[in-house]
Each structure stands twice: as C-alpha cells, then as structure tokens.
C-alpha positions in Angstrom: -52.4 -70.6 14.6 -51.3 -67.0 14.5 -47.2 -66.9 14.7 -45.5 -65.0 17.7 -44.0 -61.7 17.1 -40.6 -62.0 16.2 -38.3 -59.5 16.5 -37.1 -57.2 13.8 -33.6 -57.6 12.8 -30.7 -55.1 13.5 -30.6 -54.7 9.8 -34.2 -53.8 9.0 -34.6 -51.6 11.9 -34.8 -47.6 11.4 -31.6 -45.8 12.2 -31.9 -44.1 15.7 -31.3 -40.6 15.8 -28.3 -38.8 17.1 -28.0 -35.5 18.6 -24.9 -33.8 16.5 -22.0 -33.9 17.8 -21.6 -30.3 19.5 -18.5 -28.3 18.3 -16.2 -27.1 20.7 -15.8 -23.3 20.7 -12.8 -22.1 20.1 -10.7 -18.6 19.6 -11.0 -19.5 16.0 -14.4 -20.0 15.8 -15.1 -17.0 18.0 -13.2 -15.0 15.5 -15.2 -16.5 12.7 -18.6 -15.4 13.9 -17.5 -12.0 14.6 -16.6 -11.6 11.1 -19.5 -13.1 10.1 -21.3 -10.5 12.7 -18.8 -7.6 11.0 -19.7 -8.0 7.6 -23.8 -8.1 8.2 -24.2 -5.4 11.1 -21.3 -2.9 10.8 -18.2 -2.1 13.1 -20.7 0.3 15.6 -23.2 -2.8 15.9 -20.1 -5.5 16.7 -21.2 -6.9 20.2 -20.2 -9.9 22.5 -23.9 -10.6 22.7 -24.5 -10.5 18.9 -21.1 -13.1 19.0 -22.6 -15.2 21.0 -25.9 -15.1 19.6 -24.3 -15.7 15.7 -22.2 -19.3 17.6 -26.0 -20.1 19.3 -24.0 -20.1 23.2 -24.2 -18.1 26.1 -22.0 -14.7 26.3 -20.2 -16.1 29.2 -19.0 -19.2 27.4 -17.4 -16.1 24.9 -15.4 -15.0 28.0 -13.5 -18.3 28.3 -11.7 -18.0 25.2 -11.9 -14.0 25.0 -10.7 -11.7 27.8 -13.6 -8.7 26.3 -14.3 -6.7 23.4 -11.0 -5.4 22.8 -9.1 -8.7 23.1 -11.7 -10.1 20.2 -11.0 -6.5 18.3 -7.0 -7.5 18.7 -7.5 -10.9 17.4 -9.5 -9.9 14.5 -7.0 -7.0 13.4 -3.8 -9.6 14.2 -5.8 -12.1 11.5 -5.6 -9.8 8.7 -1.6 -10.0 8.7 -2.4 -14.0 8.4 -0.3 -14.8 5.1 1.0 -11.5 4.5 4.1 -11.5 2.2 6.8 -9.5 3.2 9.5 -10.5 0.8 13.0 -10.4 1.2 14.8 -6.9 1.1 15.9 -5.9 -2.2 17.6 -2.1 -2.9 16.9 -2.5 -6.4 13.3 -3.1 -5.5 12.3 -1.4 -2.6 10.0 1.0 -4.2 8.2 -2.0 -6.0 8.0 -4.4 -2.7 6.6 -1.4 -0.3 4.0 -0.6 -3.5 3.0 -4.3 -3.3 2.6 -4.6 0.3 0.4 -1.6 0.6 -1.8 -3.1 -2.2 -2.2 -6.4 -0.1 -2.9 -3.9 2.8 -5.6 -2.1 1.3 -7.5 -5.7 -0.4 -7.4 -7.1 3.2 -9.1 -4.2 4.7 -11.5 -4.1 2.1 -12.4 -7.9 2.0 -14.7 -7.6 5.6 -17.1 -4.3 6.0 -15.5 -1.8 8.4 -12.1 -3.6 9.5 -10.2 -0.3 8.3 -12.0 0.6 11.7 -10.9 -1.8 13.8 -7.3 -1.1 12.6 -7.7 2.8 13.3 -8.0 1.2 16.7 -5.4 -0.9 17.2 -1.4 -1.4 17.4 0.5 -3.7 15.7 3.4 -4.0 18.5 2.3 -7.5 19.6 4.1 -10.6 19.3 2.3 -12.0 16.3 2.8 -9.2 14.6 5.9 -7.4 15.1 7.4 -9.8 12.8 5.8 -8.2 10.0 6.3 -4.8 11.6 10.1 -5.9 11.3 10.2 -7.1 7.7 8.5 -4.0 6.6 11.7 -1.6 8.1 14.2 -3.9 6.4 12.4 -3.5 3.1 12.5 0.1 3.9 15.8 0.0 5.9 17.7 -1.5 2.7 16.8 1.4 0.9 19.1 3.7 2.5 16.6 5.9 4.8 18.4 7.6 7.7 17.3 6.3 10.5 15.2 9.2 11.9 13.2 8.6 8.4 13.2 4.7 8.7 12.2 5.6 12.2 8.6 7.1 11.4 8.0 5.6 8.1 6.4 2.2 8.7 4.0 4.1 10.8 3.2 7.1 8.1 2.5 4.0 5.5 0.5 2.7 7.5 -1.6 5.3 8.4 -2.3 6.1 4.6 -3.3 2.6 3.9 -5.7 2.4 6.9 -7.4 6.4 6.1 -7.4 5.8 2.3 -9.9 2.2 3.1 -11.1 3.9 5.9 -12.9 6.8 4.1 -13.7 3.8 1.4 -15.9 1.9 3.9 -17.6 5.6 5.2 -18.5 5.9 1.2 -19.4 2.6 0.8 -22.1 3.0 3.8 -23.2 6.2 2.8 -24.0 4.0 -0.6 -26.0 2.0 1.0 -27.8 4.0 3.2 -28.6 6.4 0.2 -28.8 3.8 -2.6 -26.5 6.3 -5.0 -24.4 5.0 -7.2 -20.5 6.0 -7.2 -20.9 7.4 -11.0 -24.0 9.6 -9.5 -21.8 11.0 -6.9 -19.0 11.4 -8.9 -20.9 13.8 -11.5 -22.7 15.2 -8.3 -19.1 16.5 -7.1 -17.6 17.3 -10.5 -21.1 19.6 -11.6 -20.7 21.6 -7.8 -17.2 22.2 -8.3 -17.9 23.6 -11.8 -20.4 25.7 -10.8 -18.0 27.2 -8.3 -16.9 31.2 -8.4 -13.7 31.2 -10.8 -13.1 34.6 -9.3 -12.9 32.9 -5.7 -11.5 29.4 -6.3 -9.5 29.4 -9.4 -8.0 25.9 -8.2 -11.0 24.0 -7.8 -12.7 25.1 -10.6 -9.9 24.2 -12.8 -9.9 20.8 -11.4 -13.6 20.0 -11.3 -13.0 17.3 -13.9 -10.5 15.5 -12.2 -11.2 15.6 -8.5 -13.4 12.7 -8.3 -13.2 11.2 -11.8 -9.8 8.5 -11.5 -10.6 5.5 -9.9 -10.0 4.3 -6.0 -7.4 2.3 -7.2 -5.6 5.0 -9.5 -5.9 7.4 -6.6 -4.6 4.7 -3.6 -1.4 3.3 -6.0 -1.1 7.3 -6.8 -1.2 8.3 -2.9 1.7 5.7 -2.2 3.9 7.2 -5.2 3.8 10.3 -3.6 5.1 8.8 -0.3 7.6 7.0 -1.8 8.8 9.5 -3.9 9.2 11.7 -0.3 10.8 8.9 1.4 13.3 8.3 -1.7 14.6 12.1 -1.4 16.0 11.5 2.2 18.5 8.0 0.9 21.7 8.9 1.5 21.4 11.6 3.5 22.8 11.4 6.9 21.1 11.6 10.4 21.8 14.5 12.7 23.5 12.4 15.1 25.9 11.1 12.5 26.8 14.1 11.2 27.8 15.2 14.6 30.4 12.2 15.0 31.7 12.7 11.6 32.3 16.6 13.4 34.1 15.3 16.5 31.3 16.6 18.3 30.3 15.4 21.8 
C-alpha cells in the first residue's frame, strides 16, 4: 500500500527568496553617485537625471534630499574639505604649513575628473566650511601679514590652487580626446618655440627648453613659492590705517 505524502521538513526545504532589502537614499549616497557620474561623464555631462539613473530611482526621489543642481554642486565641493588638516599656527612654520595645505588642495581636486570645475564655481563661505576658511587666515595671520594683505590672501591662494588643477583637468581631456601623450606634447611645444624668430622673440626662444619640460608638480610647489615669497615681503609692514593712528590722524 503506497504511503501518504508526508510533508517535507522545515530543514530540507529550499530557502525562499527574498527581495533585497532596498537602501534608503540619502544625501550621502546622492553625493556618491554623482561622483561616481563625475568621474565617467565629465563636469558638462553632470545631470540630476544621469544621478538618478546611476542610484536606479526616480529624479524626483533626488529632490527630497537635494534642493537642485547647485545644492548637489555645493555638497560635492563642501566634501572635498572632509579631513583637511589645517594645523595649528606656527610663525616659524608658516611658509611650510601654507605649502602643505595647498599640496593637499591640489591632490583633492585631482582625485575626481573635473572637480577643479565645480570649485571655480563655488564659495567656500558656508558653515561647514568657514572653519577651514578660518584656520587658513590664522596660519597666515601668525605670520605677520598686515591685515589688508591677510585680507585678500586666502582668496589669491586659492584661486592658484583651483586654476593650476583646473588647466590640469582641460589637458588631461584634451589627452584623451587626442590620445597624445604628455611627453609628445611637451616636445610638440619645446620644437615650436625653437623654431620661433630669435629676432622677434628673444625670450621665448631662449626658453624653449624649459617652458614645458619641469613637471606639474615642480611647476605647482614652484607657483606657491612665488606667492609666498610675495606675501612674506609685506610682514611687518604696517596697514594704512595704522599708520594713520600712529600720526594722530583722524
């Protein structure tokens, strides 16, 4: 007599499928993608919908966590600061700590394709990051600068750090686009200023070999010697308004 059925036992049966857990979008997250979106398309192709598309959601579900466009370009730019080192001032170091924080500028503008772009863009007078803005002046403050110098100077680093890597990324796509190496170029450049008139320009002739040669790096740590060696010539000296009370004027 053929045996009933019995049921299979809770330990022999198949696992039942589950749907995976669905991860909640977040600021974070949104932030994430776009990188993610920066780094394979480019700055000009950086879109809500391309966002959206790259987290698998709607664009409206974006709009919950993200005002627009330029909020999402603000948060991006305010997460490059994330872990910067501003160290404590130090007059005997000043020079040292402003070449080090322009370094650590530079690497984190390089580390995502076109974010010198976004910066170009944006201020850094919000509340997450004027902090930083603030450490930066007293490195700089404890130097000495007058005060009409100390004024201006954050702002003039700043926008040498953010041209220098900005010109970088334009070379860096025209690399790609072109498929020509940086040692092509280079020769490229050096052989046309060569061949150059002598007779018309003396300068650029004479410099041919050199214009293009040095590395970004020699040329960037190079650019921010200059600067400092400009802001170093005003220590000490006294602001207009200061020299007026010394006077008795007013």
């Amino acid at each position: 007599m053929t045996q009933p059925d019995m049921p299979t036992p809770p330990w022999e049966r198949p696992p039942k499928r589950r749907t995976p857990a669905r991860v909640p979008l977040t600021r974070e997250r949104i932030v994430d993608a776009a990188y993610t979106v920066l780094d394979r398309e480019g700055y000009d192709r950086l879109s809500m919908r391309q966002v959206a598309a790259e987290l698998g959601v709607a664009v409206s579900a974006l709009y919950v966590h993200v005002r627009d466009k330029d909020e999402l370009l603000q948060l991006m730019y305010n997460r490059t600061f994330e872990g910067y080192e501003v160290p404590e001032p130090d007059p005997e170091r000043w020079r040292e700590q402003v070449m080090d924080f322009a370094r650590q500028a530079r690497e984190r503008l390089l580390s995502h394709r076109d974010m010198a772009k976004i910066t170009m863009g944006q201020v850094p007078f919000t509340p997450e990051l004027l902090p930083y803005v603030e450490r930066l002046l007293a490195v700089l403050g404890a130097a000495g600068l007058p005060r009409r110098v100390l004024a201006i100077s954050g702002d003039m680093l700043s926008t040498y750090i953010n041209g220098f890597a900005l010109e970088e990324s334009l070379w860096q796509q025209r690399y790609r686009e072109t498929h020509t190496s940086w040692h092509k170029l280079r020769d490229e450049v050096n052989e046309y200023f060569a061949s150059l008139p002598p007779d018309r320009f003396p300068n650029l002739v004479a410099l041919a070999d050199i214009m293009v040669d040095e590395s970004n790096d020699y040329r960037f740590d190079l650019g921010v010697e200059i600067i400092l060696r400009g802001l170093a010539s005003y220590i000490g000296e006294p602001d207009p308004d200061e020299e007026g009370k010394e006077s008795g004027e007013g």
